[in-house]
C-alpha positions as CSV (number, residue, x, y, z in Angstrom):
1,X,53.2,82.9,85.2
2,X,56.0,81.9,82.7
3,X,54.6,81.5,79.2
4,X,57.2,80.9,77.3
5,X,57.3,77.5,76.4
6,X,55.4,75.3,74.0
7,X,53.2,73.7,76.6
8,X,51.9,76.6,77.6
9,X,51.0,78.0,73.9
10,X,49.3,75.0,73.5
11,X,46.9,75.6,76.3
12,X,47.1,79.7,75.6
13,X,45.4,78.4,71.9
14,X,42.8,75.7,73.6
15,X,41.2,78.6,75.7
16,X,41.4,81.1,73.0
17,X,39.3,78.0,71.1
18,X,37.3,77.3,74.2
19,X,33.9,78.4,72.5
20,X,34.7,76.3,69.4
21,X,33.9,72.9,71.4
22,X,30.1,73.1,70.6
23,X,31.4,73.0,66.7
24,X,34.9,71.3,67.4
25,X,36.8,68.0,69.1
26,X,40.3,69.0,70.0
27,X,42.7,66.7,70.1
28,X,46.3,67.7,71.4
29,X,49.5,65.8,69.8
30,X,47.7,63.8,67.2
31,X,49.6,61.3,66.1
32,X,49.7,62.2,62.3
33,X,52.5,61.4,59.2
34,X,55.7,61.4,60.6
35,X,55.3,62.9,63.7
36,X,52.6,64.3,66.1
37,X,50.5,67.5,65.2
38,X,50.2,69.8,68.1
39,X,46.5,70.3,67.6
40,X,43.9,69.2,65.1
41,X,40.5,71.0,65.2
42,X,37.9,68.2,63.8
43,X,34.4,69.3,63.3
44,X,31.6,67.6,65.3
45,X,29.3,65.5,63.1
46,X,26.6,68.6,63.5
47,X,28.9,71.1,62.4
48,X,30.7,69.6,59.4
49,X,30.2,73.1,57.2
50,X,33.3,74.1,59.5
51,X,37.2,73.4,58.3
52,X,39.0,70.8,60.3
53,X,42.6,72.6,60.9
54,X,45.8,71.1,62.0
55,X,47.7,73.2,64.5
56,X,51.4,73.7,64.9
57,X,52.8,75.5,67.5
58,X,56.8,76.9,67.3
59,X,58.5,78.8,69.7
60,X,61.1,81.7,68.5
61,X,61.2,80.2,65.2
62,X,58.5,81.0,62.5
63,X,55.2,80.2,61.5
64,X,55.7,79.7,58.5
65,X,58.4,77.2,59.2
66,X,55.4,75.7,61.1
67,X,53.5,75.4,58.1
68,X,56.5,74.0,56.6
69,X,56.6,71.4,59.4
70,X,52.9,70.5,58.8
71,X,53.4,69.6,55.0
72,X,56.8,67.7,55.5
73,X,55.8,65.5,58.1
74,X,52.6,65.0,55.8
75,X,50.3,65.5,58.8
76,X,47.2,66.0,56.7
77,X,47.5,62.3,55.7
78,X,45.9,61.1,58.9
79,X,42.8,63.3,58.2
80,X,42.6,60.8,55.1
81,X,38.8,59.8,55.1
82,X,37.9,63.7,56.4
83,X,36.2,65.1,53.4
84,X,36.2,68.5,53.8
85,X,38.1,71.7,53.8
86,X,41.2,72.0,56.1
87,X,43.0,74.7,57.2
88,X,46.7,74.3,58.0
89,X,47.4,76.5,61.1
90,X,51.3,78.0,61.9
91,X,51.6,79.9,65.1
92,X,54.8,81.0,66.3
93,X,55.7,82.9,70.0
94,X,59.0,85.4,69.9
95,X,59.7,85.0,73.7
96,X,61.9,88.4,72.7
97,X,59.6,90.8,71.8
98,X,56.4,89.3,73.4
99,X,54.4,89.0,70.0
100,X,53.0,86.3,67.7
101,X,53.1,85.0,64.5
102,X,50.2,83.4,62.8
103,X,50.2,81.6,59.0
104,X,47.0,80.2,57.8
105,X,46.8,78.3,54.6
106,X,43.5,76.0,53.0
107,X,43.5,72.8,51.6
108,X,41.9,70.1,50.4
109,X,42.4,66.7,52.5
C-alpha cells in the first residue's frame, strides 16, 4: 500500500478520528479563506463542549509550516458564527524517515 501521498494522510487521519463521529462532522477540503482546509472537525449540536479543529495536512515539509498555512490563508474565518474553542491542527508525514509531525495550537474563532 503506498502511503505516501497527501490523499492517503487524509484518509490515514479520518480513521484514526473514526470514533469522533458520534461528537464530530468531518468535512474534507472545506472551502475556507483563501484556499481549502484539508479537514475541519465541527462538533455535533449535542457535543458542542468539544473544540471544532481545522486540519492541515503537509507532506515532507513541516507542521508547523502547516499551521503557518492555516493562519495565512485565514481559514478560521469561515468558522465565523462557530462560537467556541478551535484548535488549529498541523500534521506533517517525512516519506524519509517514516515518522510524523504533529503542531496543535488553540484559539478563539
Amino acid at each position: 500500500m503506498s502511503y505516501n501521498d497527501e490523499n492517503t494522510l487524509s484518509y490515514t487521519v479520518s480513521l484514526a478520528y473514526y470514533s469522533a463521529r458520534k461528537y464530530y462532522t468531518i468535512i474534507r477540503e472545506f472551502p475556507s479563506g483563501k484556499g481549502y482546509a484539508d479537514m475541519v472537525f465541527l462538533p455535533r449540536r449535542r457535543h458542542l463542549d468539544k473544540p471544532a479543529m481545522i486540519v492541515e495536512l503537509k507532506w515532507d515539509k513541516s507542521a508547523q509550516g502547516a499551521i503557518t498555512q492555516i493562519k495565512e490563508k485565514r481559514y478560521p474565518a469561515a468558522l465565523a458564527d462557530y462560537n467556541g474553542n478551535l484548535l488549529l491542527v498541523g500534521v506533517d508525514y517525512s516519506k524519509r524517515t517514516k515518522t510524523h509531525k504533529c503542531v496543535i495550537e488553540s484559539t478563539a474563532v
